[in-house]
C-alpha positions as CSV (number, residue, x, y, z in Angstrom):
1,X,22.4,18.4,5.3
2,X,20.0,15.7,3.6
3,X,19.7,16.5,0.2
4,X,15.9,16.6,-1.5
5,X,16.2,12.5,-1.6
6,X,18.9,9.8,-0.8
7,X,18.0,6.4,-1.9
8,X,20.1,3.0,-1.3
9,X,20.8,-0.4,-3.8
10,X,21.0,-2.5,-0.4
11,X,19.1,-4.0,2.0
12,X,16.9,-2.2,4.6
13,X,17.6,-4.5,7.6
14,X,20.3,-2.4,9.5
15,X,19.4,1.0,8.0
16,X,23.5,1.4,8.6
17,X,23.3,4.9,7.1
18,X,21.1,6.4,9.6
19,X,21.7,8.3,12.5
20,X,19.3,7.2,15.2
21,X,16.8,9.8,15.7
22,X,16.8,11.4,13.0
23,X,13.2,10.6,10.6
24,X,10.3,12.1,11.2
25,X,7.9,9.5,9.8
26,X,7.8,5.7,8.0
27,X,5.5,5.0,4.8
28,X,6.1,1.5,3.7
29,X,5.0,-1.6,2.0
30,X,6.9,-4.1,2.8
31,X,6.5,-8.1,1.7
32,X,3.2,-9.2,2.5
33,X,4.7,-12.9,3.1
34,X,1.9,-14.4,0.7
35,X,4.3,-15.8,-1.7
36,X,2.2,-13.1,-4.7
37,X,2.6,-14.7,-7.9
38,X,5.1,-16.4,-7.0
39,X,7.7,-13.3,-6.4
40,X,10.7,-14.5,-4.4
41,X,10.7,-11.4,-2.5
42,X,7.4,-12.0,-1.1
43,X,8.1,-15.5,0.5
44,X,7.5,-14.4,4.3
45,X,7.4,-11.5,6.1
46,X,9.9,-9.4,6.7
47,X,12.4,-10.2,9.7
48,X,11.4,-8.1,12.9
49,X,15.1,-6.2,12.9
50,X,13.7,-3.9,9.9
51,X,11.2,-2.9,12.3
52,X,14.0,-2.6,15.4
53,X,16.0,-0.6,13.5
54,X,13.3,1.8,11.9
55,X,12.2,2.6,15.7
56,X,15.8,2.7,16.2
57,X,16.2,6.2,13.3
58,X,12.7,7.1,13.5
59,X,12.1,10.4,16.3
60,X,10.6,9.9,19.5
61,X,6.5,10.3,18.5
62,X,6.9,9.7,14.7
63,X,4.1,7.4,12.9
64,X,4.6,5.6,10.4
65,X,2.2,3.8,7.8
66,X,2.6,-0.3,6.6
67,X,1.0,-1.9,4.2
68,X,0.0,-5.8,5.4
69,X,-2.3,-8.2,4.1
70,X,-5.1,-9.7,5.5
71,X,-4.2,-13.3,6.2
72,X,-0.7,-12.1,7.8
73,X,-1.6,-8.6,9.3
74,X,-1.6,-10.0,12.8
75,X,1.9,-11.5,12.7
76,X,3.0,-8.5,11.5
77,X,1.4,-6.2,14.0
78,X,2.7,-8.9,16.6
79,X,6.4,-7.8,15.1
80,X,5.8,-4.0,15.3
81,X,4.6,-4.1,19.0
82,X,7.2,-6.0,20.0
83,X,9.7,-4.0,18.3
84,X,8.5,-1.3,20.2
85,X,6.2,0.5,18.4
86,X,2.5,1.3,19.8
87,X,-0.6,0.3,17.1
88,X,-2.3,3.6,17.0
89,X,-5.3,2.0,14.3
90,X,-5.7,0.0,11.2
91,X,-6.6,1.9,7.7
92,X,-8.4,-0.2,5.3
93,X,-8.4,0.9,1.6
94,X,-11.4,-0.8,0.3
95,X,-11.6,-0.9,-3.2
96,X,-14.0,-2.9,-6.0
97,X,-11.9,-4.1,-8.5
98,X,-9.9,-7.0,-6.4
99,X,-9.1,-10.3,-7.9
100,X,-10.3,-13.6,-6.7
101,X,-8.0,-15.8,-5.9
102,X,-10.5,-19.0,-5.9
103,X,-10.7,-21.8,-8.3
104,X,-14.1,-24.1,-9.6
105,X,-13.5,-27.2,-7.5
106,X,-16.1,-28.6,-9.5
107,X,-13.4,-29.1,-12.2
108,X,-10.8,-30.8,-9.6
109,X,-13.2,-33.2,-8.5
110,X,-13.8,-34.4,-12.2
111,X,-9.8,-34.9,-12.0
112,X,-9.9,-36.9,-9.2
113,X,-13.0,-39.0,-10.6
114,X,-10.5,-39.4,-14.1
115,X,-13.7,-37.6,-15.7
116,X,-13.2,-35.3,-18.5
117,X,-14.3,-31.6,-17.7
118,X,-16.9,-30.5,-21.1
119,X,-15.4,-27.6,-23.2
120,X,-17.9,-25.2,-23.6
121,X,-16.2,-21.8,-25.1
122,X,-13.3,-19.3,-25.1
123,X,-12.8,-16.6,-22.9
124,X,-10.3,-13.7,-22.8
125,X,-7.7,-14.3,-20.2
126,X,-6.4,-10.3,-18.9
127,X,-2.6,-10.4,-19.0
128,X,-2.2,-6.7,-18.0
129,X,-3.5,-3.5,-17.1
130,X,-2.9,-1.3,-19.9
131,X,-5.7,-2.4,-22.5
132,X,-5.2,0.5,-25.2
133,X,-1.2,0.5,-25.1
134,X,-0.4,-3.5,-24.2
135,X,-0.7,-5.5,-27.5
136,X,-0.4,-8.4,-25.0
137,X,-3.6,-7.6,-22.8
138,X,-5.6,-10.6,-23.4
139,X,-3.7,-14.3,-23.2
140,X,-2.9,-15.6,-27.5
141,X,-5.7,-17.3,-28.8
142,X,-7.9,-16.8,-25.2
143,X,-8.3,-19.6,-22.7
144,X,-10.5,-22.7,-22.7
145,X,-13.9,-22.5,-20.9
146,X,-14.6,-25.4,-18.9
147,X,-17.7,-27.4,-17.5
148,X,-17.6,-30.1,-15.1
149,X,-19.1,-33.7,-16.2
150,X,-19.3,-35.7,-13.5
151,X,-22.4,-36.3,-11.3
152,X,-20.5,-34.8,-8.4
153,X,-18.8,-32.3,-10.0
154,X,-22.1,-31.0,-11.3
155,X,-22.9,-30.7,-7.6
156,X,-20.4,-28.5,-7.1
157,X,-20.6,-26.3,-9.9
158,X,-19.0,-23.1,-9.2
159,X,-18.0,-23.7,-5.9
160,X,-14.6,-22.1,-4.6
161,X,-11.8,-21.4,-1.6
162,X,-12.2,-17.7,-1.2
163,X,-14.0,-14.8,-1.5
164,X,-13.3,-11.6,-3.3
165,X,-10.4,-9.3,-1.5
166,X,-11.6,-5.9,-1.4
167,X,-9.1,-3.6,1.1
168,X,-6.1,-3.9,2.0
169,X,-4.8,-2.9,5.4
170,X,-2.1,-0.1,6.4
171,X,-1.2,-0.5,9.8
172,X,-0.7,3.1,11.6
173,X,2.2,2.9,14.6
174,X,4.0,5.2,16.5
175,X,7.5,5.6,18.3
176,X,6.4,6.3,21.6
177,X,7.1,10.4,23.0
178,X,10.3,10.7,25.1
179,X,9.3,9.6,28.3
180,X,9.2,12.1,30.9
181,X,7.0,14.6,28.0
182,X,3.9,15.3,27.4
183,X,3.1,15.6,23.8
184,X,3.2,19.0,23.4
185,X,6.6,19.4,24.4
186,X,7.6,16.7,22.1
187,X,6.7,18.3,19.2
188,X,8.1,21.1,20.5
189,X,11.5,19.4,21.0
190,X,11.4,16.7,18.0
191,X,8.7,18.2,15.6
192,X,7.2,14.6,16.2
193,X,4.0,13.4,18.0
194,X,0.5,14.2,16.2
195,X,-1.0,13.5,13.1
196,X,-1.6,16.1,9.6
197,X,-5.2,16.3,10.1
198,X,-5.5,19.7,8.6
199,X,-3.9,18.7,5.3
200,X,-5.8,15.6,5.1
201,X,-9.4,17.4,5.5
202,X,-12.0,15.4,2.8
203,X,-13.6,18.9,1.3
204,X,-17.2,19.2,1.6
205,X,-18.8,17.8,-2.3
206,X,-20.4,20.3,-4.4
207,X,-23.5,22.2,-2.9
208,X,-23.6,19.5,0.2
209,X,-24.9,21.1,3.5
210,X,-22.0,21.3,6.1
211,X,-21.9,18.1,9.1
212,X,-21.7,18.1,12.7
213,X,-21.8,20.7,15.3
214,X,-19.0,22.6,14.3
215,X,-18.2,21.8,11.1
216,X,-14.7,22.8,9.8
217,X,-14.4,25.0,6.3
218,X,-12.1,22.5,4.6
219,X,-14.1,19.5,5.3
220,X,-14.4,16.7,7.8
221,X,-11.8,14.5,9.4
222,X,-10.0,12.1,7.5
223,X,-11.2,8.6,8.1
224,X,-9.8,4.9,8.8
225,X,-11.4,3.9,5.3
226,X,-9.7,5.2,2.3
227,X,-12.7,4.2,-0.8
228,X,-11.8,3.6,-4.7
229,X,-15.6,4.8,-5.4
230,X,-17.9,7.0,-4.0
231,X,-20.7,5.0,-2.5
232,X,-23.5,8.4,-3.3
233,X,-24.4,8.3,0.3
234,X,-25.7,11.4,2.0
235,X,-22.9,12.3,4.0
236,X,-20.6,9.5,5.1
237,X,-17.6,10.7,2.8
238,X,-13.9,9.3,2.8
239,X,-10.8,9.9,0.7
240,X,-11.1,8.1,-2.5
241,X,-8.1,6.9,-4.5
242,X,-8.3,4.6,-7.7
243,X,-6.1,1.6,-8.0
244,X,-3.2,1.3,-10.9
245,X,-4.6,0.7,-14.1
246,X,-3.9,2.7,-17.4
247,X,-2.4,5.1,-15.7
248,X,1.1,3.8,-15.0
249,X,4.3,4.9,-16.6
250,X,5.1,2.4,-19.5
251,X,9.5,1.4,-17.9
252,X,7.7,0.4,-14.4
253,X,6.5,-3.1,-14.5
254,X,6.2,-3.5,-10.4
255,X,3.5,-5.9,-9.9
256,X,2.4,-4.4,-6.3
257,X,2.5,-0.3,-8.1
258,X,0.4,1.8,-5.4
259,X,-1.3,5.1,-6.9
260,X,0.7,7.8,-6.4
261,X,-2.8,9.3,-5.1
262,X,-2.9,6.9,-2.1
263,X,0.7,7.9,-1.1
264,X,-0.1,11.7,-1.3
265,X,-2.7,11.1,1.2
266,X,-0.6,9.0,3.4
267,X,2.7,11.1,3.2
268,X,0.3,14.2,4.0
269,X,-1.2,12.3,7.0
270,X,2.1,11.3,8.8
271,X,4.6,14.3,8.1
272,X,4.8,17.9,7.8
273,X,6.6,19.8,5.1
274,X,10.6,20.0,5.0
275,X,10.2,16.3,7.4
276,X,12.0,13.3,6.1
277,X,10.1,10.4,5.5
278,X,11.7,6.7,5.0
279,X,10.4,3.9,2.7
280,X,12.8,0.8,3.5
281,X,10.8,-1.1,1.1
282,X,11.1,1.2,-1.6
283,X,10.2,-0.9,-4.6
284,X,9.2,1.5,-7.5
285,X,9.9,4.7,-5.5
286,X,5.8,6.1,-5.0
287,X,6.5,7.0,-1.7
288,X,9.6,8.7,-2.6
289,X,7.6,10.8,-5.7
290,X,4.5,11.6,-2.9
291,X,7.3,13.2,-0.9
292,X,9.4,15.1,-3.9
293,X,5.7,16.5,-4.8
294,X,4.9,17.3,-1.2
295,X,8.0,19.2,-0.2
296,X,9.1,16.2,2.0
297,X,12.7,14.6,2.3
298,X,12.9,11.2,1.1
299,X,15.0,8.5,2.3
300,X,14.3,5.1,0.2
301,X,15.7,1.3,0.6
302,X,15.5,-0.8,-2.3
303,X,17.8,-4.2,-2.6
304,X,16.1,-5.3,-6.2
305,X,18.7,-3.4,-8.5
306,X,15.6,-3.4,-11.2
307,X,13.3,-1.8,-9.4
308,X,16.2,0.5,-7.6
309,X,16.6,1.7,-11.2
310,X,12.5,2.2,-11.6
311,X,13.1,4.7,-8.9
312,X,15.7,6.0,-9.7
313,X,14.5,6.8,-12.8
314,X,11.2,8.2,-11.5
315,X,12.4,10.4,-8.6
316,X,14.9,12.0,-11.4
317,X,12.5,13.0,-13.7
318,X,10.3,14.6,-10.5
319,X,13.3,16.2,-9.5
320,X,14.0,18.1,-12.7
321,X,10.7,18.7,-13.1
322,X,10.5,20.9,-9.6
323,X,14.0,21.9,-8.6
């Protein structure tokens, strides 16, 4: 019997400990292939087998959540269909707080022209997240403020190669239902094959009037679009999760953390309680605490030995905490 979590120091790819069958749902985030500050885990996307072998363990009907990015979310979609699973939707958690990833070109051009860019100030460059505890938050001595000089680069001024990224995408799949069943008698026979929708409700804010012909008493639908901030509109009301900031432990320096709040929402969407729920891109283990605090079964991957130990760490403390 699978104890309350089993996690793994080795490479996902083959999932060799796994009997097939046998997971009722998949929350990951894999490598977004971006090459993300340079990490040498995050050169290219993941090889297609992880995905083979996670249809391969995974129940017939069980979803399962992946985190992509939006310059390589097609090629990765591309990978899960033709492993076999079906793309059910696309969630997009939209938040406000994203970092540009542009430059002033104004400044390259006065490089090219061998023109010297004006200094005109000091700025604070942000290091981290943790402002009160990080005696390291702003860059030593700040960063040089620069204008461009040349006629051209003048032009120019403040013109850049991207706009700000504001969402990120999580894929939904599913493992298609034994063929031959309808769904009903797949859940029957796997436990597999719909969606939490009643745990994953958005409650009804304070004194709002109840939506829709037949509203439900704990609240409407969960939505495709998981918000950082409510937007104050009248009605339109989605799931709203902050991203990492202050709030992460001081040991776990992952630089891709997701809030433990997202992966609530997402661990609740996809499984039921007493299911098991693989991660085979476990990183800092937050799937894996989501599923201790959840009553859920967790079965994690994680080749980095550092950030094995992160989870390790993590999940322990959880586990002592409620069992």
């Amino acid at each position: 019997m699978l104890k309350q979590y089993e996690i793994f120091n080795e490479s996902c790819y083959e999932l060799s400990p796994l009997s097939d069958n046998s997971v009722d749902a998949l929350v990951t985030d894999p490598p977004y292939g971006i090459s993300f500050q340079n990490h040498y885990w995050d050169k290219s996307l993941p090889d297609k087998k992880i995905w083979q072998n996670s249809l391969r363990v995974l129940k017939n009907g069980a979803f399962g959540l992946v985190f992509s990015s939006v310059r390589l979310m097609h090629r990765l979609m591309v990978d899960l269909e033709d492993s076999g699973f079906l793309i059910k939707d696309v969630i997009f958690w939209v938040y406000l707080n994203g970092m540009p990833k542009s430059r002033d070109i104004a400044l390259n051009i006065d490089k090219e022209l061998n023109v010297e860019s004006k200094v005109v100030g000091k700025y604070n460059y942000v290091q981290g997240y943790k402002k009160e505890k990080s005696e390291n938050y702003y860059a030593e001595g700040g960063k040089l403020k620069y204008e461009p000089n040349s006629e051209l680069g003048k032009f120019y001024k403040g013109a850049g190669l991207g706009i700000k990224p504001a969402y990120e995408p999580i894929i939904l799949v599913q493992k298609p239902i034994e063929k031959g069943l309808k769904v009903a008698e797949n859940i029957i026979k796997h436990s597999t094959g719909a969606l939490n929708i009643e745990e994953t409700r958005i409650p009804y804010a304070k004194n709002e009037g109840k939506i829709g012909h037949h509203p439900h008493p704990k609240g409407r639908v969960t939505a495709n679009i998981l918000r950082t901030d409510e937007l104050n509109d009248s009605f339109d009301k989605f799931f709203v999760v902050p991203k990492v900031r202050q709030d992460a432990d001081e040991f776990n320096h992952h630089p891709t953390l997701k809030p433990v709040e997202l992966m609530f929402h997402l661990v609740k969407l996809v499984s039921f309680e007493n299911q098991i729920v693989l991660d085979p891109f476990m990183g800092s283990g937050s799937t894996g605490v989501a599923c201790l605090q959840l009553n859920r079964k967790f079965l994690g991957f994680e080749l980095d030995e550092n950030y094995f130990n992160i989870s390790e760490k993590r999940l322990g403390e959880i586990k002592n905490s409620l069992f």
